[in-house]
gemmi code that builds the backbone of each chain (N, CA, C; Angstrom):
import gemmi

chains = {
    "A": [
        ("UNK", (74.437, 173.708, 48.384), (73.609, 172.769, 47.610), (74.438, 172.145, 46.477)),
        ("UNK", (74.207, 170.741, 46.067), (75.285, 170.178, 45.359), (74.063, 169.488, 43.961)),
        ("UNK", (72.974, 169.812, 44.589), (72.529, 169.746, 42.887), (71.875, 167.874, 42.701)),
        ("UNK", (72.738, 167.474, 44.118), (72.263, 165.880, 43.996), (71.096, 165.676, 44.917)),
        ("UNK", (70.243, 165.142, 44.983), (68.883, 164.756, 45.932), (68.800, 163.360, 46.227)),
        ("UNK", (68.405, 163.296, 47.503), (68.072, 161.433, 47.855), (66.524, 161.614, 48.287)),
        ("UNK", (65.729, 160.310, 48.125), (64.714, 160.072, 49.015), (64.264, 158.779, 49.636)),
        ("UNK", (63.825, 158.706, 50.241), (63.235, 159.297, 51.311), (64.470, 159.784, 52.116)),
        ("UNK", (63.975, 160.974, 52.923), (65.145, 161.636, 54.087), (65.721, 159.917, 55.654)),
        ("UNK", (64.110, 160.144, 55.781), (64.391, 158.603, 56.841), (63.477, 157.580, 56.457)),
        ("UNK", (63.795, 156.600, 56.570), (62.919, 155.064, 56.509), (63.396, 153.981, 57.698)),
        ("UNK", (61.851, 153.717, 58.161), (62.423, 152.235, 58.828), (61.837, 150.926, 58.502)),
        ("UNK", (62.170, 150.020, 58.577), (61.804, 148.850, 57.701), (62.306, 147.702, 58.915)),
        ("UNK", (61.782, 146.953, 58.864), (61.790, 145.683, 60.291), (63.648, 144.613, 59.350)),
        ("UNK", (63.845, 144.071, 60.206), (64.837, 142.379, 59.808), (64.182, 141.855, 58.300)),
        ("UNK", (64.803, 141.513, 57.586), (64.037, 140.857, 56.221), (63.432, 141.439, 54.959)),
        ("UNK", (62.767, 142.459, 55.701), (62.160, 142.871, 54.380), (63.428, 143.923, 53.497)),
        ("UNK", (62.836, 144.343, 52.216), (63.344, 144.838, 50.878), (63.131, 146.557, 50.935)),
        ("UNK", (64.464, 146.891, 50.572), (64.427, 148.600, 50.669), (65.058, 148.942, 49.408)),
        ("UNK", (64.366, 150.423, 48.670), (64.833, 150.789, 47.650), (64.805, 152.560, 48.414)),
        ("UNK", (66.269, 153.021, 47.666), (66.612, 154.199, 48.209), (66.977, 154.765, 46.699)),
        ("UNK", (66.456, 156.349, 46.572), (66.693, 156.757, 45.170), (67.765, 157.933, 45.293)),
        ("UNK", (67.888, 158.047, 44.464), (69.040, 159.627, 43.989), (68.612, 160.165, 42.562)),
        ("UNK", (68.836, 161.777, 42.854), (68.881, 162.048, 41.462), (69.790, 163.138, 41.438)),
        ("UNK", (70.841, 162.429, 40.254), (72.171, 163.102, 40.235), (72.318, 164.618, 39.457)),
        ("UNK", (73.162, 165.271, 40.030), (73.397, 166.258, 38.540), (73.389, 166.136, 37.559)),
        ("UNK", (72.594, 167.420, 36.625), (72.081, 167.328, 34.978), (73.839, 167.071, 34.500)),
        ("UNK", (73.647, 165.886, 33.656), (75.150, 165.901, 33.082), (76.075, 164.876, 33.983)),
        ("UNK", (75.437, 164.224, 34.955), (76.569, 163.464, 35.414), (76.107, 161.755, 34.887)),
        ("UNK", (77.485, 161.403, 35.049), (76.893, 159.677, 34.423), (77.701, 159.092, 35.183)),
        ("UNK", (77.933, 159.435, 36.411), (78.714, 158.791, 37.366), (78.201, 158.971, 38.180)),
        ("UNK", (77.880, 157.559, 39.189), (76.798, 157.604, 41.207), (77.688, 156.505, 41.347)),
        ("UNK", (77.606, 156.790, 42.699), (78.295, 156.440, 43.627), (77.504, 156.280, 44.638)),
        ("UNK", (77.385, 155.130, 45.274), (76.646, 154.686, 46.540), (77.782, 154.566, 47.950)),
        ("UNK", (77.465, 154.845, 49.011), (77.977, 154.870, 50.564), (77.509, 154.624, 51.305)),
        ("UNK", (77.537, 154.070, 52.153), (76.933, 153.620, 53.768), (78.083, 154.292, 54.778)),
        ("UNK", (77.564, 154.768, 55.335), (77.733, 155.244, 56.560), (77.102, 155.482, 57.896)),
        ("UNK", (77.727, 154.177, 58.790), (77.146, 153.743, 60.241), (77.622, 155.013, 60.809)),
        ("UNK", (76.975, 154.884, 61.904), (76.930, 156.048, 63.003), (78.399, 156.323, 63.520)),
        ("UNK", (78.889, 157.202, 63.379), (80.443, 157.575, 64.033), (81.737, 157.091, 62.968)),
        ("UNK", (81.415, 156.216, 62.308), (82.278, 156.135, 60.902), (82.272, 156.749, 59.569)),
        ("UNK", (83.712, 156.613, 59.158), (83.299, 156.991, 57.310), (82.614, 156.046, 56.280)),
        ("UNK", (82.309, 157.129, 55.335), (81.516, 156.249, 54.589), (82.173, 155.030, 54.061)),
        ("UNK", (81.492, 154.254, 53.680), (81.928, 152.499, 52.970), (81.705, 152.863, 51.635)),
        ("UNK", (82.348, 152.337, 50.432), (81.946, 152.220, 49.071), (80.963, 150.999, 48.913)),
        ("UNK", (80.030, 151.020, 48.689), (78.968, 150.103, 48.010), (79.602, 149.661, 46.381)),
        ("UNK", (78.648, 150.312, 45.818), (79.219, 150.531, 44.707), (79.158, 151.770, 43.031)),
        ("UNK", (79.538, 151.619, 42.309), (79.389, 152.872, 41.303), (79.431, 152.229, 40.391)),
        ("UNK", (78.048, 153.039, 39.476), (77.464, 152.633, 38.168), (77.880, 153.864, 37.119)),
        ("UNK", (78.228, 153.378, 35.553), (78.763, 154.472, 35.305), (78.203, 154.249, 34.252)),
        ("UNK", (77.093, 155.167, 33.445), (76.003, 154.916, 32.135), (75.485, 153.528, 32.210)),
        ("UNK", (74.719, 153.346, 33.331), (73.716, 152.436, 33.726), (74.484, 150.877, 33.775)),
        ("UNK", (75.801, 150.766, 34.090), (76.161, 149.649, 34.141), (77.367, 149.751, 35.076)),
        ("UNK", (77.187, 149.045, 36.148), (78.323, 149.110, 37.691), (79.501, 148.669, 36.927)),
        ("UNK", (80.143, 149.736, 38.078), (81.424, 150.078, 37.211), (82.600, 149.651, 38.230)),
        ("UNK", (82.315, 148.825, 39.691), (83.083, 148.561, 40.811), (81.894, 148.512, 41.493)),
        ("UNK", (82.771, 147.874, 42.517), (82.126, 147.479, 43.836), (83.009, 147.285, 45.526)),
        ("UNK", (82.408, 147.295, 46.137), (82.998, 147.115, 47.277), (82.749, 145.889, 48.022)),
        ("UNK", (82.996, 146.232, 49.286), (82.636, 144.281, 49.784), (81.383, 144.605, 50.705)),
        ("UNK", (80.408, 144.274, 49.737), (78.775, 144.121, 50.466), (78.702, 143.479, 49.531)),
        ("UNK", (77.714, 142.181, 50.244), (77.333, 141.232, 49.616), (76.299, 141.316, 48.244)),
        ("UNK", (75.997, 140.499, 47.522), (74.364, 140.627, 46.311), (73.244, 141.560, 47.171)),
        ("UNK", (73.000, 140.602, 48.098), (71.835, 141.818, 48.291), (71.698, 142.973, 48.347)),
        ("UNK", (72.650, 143.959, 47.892), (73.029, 145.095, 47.684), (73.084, 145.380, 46.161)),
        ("UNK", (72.141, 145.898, 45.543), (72.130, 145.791, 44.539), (71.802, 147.494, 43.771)),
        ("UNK", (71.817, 147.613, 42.397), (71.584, 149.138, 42.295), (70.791, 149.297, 40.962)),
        ("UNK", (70.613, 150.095, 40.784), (70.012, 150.225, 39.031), (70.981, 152.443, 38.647)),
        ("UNK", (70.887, 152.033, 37.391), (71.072, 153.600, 37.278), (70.473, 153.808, 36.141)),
        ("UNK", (69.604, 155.134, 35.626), (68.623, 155.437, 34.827), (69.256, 156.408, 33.818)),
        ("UNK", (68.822, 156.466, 32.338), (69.486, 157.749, 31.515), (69.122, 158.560, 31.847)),
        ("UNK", (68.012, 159.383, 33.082), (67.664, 160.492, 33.646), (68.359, 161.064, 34.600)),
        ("UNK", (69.814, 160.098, 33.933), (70.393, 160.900, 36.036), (69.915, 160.621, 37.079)),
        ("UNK", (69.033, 159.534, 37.190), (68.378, 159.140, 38.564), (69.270, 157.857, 38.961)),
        ("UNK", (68.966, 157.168, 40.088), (69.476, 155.789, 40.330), (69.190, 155.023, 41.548)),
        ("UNK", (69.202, 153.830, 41.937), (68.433, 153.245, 42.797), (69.787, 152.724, 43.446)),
        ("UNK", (69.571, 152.323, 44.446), (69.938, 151.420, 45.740), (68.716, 150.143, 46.387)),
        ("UNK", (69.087, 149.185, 46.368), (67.866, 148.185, 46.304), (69.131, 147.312, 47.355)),
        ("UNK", (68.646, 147.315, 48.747), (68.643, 146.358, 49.545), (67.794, 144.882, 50.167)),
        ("UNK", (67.912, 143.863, 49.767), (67.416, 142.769, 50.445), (67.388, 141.968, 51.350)),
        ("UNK", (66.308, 141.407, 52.132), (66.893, 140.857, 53.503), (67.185, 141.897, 54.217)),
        ("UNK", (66.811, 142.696, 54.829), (67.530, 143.901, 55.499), (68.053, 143.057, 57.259)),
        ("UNK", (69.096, 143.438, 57.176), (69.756, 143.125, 58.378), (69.756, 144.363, 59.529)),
        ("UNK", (69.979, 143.950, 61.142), (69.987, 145.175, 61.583), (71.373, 146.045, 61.435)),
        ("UNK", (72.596, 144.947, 60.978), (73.760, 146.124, 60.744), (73.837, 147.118, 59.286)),
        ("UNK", (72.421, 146.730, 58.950), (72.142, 147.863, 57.845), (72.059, 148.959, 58.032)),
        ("UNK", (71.723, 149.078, 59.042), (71.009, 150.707, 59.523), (72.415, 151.450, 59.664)),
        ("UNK", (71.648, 152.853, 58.756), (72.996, 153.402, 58.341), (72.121, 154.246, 58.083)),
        ("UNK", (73.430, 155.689, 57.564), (73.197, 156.413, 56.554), (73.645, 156.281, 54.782)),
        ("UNK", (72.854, 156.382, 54.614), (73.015, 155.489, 53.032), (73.057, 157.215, 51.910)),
        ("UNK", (74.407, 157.471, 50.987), (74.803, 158.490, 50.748), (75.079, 158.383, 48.782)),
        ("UNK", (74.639, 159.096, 48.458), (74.472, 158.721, 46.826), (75.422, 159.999, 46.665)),
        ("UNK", (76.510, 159.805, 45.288), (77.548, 160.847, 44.826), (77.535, 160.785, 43.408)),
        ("UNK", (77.393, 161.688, 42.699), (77.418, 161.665, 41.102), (78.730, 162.561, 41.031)),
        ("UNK", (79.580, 162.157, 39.685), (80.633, 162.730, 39.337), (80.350, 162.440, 37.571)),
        ("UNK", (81.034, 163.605, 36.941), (81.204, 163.696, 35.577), (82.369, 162.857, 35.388)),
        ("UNK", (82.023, 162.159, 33.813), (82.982, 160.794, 33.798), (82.993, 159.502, 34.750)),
        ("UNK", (83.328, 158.557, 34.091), (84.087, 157.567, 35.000), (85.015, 157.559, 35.456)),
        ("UNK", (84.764, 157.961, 37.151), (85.800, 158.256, 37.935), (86.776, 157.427, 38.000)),
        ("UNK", (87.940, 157.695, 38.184), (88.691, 156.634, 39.197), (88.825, 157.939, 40.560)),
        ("UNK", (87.933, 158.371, 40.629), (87.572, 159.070, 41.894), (88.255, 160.327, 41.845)),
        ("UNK", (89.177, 160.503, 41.055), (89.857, 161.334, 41.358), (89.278, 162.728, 40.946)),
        ("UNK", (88.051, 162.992, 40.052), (86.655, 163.683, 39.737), (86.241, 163.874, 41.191)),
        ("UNK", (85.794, 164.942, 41.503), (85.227, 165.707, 42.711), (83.487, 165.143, 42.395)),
        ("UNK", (83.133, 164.464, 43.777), (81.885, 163.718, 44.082), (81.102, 164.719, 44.640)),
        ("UNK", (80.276, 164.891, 44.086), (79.119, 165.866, 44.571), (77.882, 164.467, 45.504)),
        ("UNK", (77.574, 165.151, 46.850), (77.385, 164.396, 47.716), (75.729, 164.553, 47.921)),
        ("UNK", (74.827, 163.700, 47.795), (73.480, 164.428, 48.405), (73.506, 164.059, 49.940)),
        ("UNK", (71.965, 164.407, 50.481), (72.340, 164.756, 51.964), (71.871, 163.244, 52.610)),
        ("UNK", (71.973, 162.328, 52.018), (71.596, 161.292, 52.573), (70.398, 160.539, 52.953)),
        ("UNK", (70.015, 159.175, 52.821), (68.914, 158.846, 53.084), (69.493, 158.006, 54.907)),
        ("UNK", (68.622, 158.245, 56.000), (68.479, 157.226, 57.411), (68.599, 156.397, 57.385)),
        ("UNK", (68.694, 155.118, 57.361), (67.841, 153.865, 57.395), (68.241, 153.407, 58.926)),
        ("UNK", (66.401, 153.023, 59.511), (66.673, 152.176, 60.479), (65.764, 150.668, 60.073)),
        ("UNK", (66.588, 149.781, 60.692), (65.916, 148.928, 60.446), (65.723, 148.085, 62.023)),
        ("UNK", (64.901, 147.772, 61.995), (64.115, 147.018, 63.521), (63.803, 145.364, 63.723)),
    ],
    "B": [
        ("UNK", (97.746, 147.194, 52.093), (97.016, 147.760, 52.317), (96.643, 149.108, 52.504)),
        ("UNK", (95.449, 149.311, 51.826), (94.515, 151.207, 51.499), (93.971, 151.470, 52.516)),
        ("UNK", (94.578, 152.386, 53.602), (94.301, 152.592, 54.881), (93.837, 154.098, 54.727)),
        ("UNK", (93.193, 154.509, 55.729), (93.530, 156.319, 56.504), (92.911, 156.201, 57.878)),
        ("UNK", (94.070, 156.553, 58.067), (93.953, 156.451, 59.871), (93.700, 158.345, 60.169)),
        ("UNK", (92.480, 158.739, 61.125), (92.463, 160.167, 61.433), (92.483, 159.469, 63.205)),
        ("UNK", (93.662, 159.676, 63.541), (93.506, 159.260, 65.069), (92.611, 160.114, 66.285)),
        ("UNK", (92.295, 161.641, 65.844), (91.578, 162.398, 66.612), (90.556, 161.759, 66.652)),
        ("UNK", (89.933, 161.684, 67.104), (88.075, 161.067, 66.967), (87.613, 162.668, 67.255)),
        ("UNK", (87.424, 163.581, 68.125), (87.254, 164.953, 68.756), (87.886, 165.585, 69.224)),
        ("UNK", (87.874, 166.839, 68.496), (88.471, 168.009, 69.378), (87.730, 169.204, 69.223)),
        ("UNK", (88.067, 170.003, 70.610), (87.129, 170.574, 71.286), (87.919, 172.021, 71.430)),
        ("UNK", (87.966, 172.950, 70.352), (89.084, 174.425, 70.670), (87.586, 175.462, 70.991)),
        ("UNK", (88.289, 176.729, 71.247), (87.334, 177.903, 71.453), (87.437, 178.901, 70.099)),
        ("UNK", (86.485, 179.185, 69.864), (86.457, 180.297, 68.238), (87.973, 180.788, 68.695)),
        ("UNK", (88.516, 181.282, 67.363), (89.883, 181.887, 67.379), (90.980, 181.300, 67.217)),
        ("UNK", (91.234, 180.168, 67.769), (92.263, 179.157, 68.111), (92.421, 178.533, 66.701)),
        ("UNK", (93.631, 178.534, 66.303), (93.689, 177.214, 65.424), (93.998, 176.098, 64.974)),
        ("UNK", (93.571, 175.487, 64.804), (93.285, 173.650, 65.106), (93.965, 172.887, 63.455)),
        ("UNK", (94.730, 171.742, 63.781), (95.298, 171.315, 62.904), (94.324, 169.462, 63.266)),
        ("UNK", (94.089, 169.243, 62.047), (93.450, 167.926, 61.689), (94.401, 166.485, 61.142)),
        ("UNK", (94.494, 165.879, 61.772), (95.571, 165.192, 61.209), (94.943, 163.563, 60.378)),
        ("UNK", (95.886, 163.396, 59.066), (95.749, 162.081, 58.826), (96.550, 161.647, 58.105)),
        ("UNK", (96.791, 160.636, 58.143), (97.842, 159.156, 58.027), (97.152, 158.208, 56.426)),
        ("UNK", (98.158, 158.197, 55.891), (97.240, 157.158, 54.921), (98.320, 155.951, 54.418)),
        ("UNK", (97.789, 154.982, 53.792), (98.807, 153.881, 53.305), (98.061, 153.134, 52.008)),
        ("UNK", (98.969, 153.558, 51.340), (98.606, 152.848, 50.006), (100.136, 152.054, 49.177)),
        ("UNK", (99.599, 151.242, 48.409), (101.339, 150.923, 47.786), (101.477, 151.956, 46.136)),
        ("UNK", (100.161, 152.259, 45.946), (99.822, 152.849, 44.661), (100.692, 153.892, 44.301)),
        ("UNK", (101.627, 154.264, 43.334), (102.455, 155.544, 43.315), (101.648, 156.563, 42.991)),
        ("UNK", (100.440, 156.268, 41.999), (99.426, 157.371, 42.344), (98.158, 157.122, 42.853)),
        ("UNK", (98.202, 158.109, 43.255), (96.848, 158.291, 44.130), (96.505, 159.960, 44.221)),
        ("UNK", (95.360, 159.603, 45.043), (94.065, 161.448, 45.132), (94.246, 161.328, 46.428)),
        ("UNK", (94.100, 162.436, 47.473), (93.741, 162.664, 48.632), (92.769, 163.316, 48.797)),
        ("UNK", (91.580, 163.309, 49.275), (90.803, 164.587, 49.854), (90.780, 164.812, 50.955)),
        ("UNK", (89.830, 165.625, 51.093), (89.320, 166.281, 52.558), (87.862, 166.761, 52.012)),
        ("UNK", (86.643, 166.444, 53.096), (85.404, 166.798, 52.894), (84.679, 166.837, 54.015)),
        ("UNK", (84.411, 167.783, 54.315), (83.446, 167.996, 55.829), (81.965, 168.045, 55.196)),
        ("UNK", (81.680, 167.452, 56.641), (79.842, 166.610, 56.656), (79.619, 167.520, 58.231)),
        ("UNK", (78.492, 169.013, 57.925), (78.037, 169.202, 59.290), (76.875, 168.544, 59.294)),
        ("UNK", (76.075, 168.703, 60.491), (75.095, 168.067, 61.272), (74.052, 168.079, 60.021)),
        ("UNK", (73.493, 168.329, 59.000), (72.683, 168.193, 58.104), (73.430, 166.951, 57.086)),
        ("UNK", (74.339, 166.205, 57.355), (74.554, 165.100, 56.824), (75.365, 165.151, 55.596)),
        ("UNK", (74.615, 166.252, 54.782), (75.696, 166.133, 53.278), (77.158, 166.360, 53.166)),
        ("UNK", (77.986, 165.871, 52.848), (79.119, 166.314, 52.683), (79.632, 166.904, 51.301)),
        ("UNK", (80.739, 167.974, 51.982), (80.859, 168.657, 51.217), (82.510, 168.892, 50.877)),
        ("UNK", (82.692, 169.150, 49.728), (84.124, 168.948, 48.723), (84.938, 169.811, 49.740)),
        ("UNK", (86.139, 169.707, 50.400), (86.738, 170.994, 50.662), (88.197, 171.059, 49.442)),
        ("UNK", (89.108, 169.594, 49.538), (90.274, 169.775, 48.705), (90.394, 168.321, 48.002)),
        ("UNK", (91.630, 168.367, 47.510), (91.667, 167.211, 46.161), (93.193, 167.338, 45.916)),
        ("UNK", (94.202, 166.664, 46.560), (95.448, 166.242, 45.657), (95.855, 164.763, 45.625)),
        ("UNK", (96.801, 165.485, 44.172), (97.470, 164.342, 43.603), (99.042, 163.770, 44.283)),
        ("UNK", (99.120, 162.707, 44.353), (100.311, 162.068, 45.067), (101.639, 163.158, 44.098)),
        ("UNK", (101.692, 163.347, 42.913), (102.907, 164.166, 42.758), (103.047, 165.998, 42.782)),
        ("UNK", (101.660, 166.290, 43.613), (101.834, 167.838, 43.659), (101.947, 167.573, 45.630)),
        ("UNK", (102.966, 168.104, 45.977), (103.167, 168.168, 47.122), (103.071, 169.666, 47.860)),
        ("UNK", (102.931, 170.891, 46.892), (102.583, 171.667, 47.567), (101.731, 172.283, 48.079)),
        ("UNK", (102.060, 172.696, 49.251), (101.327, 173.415, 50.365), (99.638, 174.220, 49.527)),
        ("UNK", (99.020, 174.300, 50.161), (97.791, 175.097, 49.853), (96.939, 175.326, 50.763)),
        ("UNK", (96.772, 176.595, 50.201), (96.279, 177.449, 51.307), (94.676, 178.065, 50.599)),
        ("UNK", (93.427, 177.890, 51.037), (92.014, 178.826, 50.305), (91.772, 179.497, 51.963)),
        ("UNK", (92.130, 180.350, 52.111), (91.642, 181.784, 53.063), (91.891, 181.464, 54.667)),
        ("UNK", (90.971, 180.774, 55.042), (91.666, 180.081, 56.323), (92.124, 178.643, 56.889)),
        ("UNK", (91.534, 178.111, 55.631), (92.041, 176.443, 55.499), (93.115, 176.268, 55.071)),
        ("UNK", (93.974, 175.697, 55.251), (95.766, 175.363, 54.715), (95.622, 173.940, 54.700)),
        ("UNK", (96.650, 172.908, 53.787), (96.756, 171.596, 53.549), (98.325, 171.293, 53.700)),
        ("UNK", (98.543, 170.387, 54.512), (100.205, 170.274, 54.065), (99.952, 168.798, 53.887)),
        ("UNK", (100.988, 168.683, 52.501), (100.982, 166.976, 52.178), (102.381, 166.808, 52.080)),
        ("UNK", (103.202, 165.745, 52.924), (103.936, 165.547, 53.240), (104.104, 163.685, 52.430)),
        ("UNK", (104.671, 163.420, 51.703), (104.614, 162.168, 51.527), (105.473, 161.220, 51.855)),
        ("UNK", (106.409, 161.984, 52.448), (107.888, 160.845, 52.826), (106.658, 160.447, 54.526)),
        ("UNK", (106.193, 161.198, 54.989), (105.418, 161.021, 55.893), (103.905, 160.085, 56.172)),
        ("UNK", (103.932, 160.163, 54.534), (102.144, 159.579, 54.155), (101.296, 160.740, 54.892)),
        ("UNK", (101.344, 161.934, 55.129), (100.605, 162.327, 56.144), (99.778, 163.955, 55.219)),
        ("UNK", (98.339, 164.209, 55.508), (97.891, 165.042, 54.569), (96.614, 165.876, 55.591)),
        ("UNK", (97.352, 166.635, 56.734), (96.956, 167.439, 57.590), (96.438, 168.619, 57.392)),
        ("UNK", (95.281, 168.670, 57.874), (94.827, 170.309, 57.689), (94.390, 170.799, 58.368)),
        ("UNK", (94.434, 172.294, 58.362), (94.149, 173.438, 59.406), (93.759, 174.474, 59.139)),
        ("UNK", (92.802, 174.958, 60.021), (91.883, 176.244, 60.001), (92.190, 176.977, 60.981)),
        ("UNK", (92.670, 177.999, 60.580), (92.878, 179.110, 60.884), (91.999, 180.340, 61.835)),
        ("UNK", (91.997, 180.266, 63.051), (91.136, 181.780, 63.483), (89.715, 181.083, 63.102)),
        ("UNK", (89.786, 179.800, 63.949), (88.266, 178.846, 63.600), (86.675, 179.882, 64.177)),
        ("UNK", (86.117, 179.703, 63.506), (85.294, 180.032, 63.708), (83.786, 178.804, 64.419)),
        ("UNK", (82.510, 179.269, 64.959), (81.466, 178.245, 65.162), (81.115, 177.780, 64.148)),
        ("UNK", (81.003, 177.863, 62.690), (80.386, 177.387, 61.989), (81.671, 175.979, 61.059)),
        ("UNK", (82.450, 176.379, 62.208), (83.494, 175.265, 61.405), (83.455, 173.656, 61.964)),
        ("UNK", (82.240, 174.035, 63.317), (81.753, 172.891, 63.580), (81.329, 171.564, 62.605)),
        ("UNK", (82.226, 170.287, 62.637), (81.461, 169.688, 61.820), (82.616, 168.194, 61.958)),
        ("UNK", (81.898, 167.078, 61.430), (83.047, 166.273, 61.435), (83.538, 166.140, 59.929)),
        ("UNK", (85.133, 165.873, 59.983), (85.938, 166.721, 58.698), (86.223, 165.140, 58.720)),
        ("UNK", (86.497, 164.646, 56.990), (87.185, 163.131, 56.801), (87.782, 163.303, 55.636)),
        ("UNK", (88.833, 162.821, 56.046), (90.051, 162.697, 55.260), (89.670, 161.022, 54.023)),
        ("UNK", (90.196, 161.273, 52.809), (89.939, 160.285, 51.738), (90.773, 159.731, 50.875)),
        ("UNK", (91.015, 158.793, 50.623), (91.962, 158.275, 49.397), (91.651, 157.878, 48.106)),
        ("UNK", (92.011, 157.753, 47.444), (91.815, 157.438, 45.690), (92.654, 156.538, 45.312)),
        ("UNK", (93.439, 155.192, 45.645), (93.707, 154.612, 45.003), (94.036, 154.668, 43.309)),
        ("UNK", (95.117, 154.949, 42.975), (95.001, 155.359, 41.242), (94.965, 154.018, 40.598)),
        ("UNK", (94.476, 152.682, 41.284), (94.441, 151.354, 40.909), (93.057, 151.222, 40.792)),
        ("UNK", (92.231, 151.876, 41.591), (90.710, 151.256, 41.146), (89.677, 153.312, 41.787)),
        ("UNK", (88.887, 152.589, 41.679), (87.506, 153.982, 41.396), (87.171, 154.095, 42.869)),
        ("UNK", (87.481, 153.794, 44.289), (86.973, 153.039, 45.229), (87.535, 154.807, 45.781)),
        ("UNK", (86.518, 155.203, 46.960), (86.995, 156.483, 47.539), (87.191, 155.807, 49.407)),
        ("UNK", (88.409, 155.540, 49.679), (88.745, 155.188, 51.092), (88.514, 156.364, 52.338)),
        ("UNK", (87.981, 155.813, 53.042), (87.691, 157.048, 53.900), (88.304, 156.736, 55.109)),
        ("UNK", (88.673, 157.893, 56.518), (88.827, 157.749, 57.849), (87.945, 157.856, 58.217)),
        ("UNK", (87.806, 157.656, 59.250), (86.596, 157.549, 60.457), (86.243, 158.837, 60.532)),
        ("UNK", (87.022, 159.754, 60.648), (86.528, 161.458, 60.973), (86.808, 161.526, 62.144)),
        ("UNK", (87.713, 163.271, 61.966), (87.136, 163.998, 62.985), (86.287, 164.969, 63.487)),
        ("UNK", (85.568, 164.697, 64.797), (84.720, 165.849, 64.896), (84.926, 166.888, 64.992)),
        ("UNK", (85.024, 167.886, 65.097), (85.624, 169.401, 65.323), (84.695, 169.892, 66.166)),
        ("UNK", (84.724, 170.563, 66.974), (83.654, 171.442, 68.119), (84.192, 172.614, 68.354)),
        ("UNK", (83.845, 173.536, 67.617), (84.316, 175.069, 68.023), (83.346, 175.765, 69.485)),
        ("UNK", (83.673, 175.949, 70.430), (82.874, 176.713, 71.153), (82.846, 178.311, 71.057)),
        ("UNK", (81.929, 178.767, 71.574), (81.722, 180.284, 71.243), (82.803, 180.951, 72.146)),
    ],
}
model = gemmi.Model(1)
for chain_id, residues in chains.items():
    chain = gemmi.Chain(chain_id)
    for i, (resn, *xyz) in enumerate(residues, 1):
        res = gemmi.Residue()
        res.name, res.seqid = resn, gemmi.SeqId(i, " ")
        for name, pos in zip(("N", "CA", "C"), xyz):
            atom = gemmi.Atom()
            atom.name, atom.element = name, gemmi.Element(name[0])
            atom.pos, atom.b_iso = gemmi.Position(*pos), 0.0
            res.add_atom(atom)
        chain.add_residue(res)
    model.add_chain(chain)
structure = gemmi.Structure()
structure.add_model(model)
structure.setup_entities()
């Protein structure tokens, strides 16, 4: 157990519509980290918010968007959902602002299918 | 270009045997992080190791060993006297010491049979 939680476990959501995926990080971390990970690949960097303000990004477009909360919680907010969305979508909190090199505590992932 | 190539996609040993994991990475960065983190079938992944581009030695925690080789780019690991529960797919990671971004391989699966 790593102390990090996602929810919902699975969701499916049709072409178009709007998905919000949560995390709640370890007491004490101010570092999340968002991932996608399609079926049979490694994860992708989305991106990482570090005391409620993104701190990098990767190459996914705006509609990929995030929030992060002073509770250690944090959102993932997809729009337009496409079907190459469907993934496993993976939230990581680390103490400090990483340059990664801080050990990512991993939760167990949210499903997403989209139809 | 911030690559990691794990060319195994699967391998398939019997408990006992021990299995070496291989991966390839390319960065121009003089520093950088490597990991290793296995994800079994319940999805989460989990920390196994963590080096830095200037500690090159060997390490060993009980039956897992790491060799990082850098004239090679190459940061292989192996389990020892595998057991079933070592089932899982294992992915190798990079750290770029230029930006926060965690590069991943594709993974390999590991399949221990009984």
């Amino acid at each position: 157990e790593t102390g990090v939680t996602q929810s919902p476990t699975h969701l499916i959501k049709t072409r178009g519509q709007q998905v919000t995926l949560r995390c709640s990080s370890q007491s004490g971390h101010n570092t999340v980290s968002w991932y996608q990970q399609a079926l049979g690949q490694g994860p992708q960097f989305i991106f990482q918010y570090y005391r409620e303000e993104e701190n990098g990004r990767g190459n996914f477009p705006p509609r990929f968007s995030g929030l992060q909360f002073p509770n250690y919680s944090s959102e993932l907010n997809v729009n337009a959902l496409e079907l190459d969305d469907s993934a496993l979508y993976l939230c990581a909190s680390s103490l400090e602002r990483a340059r990664s090199y801080n050990e990512q505590f991993f939760g167990p992932g949210t499903r997403l299918t989209v139809l | 270009a911030q690559k990691v190539t794990q060319a195994q996609t699967e391998i398939s040993v019997v408990e006992k045997e021990d299995v070496t994991l291989d991966c390839v990475y390319e960065t121009r960065d003089t520093t950088y992080y490597l990991f290793w983190y296995k994800q079994p079938p319940s999805g989460e992944l989990v920390f196994l190791i963590r080096r830095n581009s200037f500690d090159e030695q060997n390490e060993i925690s009980g039956r897992y060993s790491w060799n990082f080789q850098k004239s090679t780019s190459s940061f292989n690991f192996t389990i020892t006297a595998s057991q079933v529960v070592d089932s899982a797919v294992y992915f190798c990671a990079l750290s770029p010491g230029s930006n926060y971004q965690l590069i991943w391989g594709a993974g390999t699966k590991l399949i221990i049979k009984p």
